[in-house]
C-alpha positions as CSV (number, residue, x, y, z in Angstrom):
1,X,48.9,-72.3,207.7
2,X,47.3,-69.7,209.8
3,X,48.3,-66.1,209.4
4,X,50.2,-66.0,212.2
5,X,52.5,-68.8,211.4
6,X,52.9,-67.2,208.3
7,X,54.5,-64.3,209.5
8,X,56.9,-66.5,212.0
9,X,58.2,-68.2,209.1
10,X,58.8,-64.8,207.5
11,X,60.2,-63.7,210.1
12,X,62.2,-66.9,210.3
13,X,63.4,-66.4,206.7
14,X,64.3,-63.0,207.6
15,X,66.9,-64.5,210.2
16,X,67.9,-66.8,208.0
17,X,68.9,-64.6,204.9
18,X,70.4,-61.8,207.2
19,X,73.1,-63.9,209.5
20,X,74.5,-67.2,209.8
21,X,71.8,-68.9,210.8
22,X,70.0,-72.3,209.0
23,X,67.4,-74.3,209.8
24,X,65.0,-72.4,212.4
25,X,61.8,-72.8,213.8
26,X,59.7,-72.0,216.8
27,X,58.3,-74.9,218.6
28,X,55.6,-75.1,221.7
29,X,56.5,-75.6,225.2
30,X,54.7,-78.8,224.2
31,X,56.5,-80.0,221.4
32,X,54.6,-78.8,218.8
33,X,56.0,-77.2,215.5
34,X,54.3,-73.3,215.4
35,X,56.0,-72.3,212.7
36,X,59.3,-73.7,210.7
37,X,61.8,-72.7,208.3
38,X,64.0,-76.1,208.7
39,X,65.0,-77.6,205.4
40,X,62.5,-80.3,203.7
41,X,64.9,-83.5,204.9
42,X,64.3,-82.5,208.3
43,X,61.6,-84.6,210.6
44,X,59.5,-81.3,212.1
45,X,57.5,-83.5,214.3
46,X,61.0,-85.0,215.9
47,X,62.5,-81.8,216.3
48,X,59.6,-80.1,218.1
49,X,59.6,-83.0,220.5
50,X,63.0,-82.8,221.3
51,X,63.1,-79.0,221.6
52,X,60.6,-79.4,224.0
53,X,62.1,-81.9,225.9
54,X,66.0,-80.5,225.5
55,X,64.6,-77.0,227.0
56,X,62.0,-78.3,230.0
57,X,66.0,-80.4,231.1
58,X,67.8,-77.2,230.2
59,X,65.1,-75.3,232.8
60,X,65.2,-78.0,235.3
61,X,69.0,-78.1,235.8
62,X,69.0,-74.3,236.2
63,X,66.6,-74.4,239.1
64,X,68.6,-77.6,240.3
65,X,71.4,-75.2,240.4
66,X,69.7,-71.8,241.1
67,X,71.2,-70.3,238.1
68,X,68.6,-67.9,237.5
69,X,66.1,-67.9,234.6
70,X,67.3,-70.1,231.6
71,X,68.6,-67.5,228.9
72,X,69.6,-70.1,225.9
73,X,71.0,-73.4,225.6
74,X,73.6,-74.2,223.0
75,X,74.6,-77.5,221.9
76,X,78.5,-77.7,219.8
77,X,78.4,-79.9,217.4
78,X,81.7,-80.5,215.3
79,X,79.6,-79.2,211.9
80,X,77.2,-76.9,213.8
81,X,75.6,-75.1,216.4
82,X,72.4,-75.5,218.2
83,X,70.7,-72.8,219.9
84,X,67.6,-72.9,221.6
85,X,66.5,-69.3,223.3
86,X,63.1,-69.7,224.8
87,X,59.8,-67.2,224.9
88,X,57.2,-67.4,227.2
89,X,55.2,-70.4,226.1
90,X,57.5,-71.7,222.7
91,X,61.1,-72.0,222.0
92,X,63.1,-70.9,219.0
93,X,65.6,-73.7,217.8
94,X,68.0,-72.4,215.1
95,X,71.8,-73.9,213.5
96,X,74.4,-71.6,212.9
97,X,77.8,-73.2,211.6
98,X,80.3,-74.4,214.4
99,X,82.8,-71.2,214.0
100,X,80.3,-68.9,213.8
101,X,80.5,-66.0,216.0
102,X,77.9,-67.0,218.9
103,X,77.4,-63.3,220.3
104,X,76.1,-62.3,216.6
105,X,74.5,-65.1,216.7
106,X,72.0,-64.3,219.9
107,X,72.1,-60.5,218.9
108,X,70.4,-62.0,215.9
109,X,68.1,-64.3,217.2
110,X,67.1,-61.5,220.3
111,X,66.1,-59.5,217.0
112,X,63.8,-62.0,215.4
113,X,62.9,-62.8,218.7
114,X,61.4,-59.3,219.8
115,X,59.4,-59.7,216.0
116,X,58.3,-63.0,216.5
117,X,56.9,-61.7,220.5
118,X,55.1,-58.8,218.4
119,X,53.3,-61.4,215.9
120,X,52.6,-63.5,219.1
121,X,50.7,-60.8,220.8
């Protein structure tokens, strides 16, 4: 693992231990997995591609429907939340519990988010 990807998953971790959140990762615009703190059970390769995929849909229904620059997308499942907040060129995928607080939630990933941007360069 490169040294940068090393300090994403850090910074992951970070997120991970200070809020709600579980299973997080940042993922190309490509579909490929940069850096990952998901649990060992989970397929990285399948959830890169699907990020990927889920936010290049997310993007094109916001220009379908002039909504402005795609903030985050989140997906409500009845055990959990999916949020996917996107960089410039990658995507940060992370699950929070269902009732969790969802503002918390994006003040927290915004956070990790501005670290992650630093690491990037």
């Amino acid at each position: 693992m490169s040294a940068k990807a090393e300090k994403i998953k850090d910074i992951l971790l970070e997120l991970e231990r200070n809020s709600e959140v579980s299973n997080s990762a940042i993922v190309s615009l490509k579909g490929q997995m940069m850096a990952s703190a998901l649990h060992k059970d989970v397929d990285e390769r399948a959830v890169a591609a699907m990020t990927a995929a889920l936010t290049s849909v997310g993007t094109r229904v916001a220009d379908t429907l002039k909504s402005g620059k795609t903030g985050s997308i989140v997906i409500s499942g009845s055990d959990k939340l999916i949020v996917l907040q996107q960089l410039t060129e990658a995507v940060l995928i992370a699950l929070a519990p269902a009732d969790a607080k969802i503002g918390l939630i994006d003040f927290e990933i915004n956070m990790a988010l501005d670290k992650i941007k630093m690491v990037l360069g």
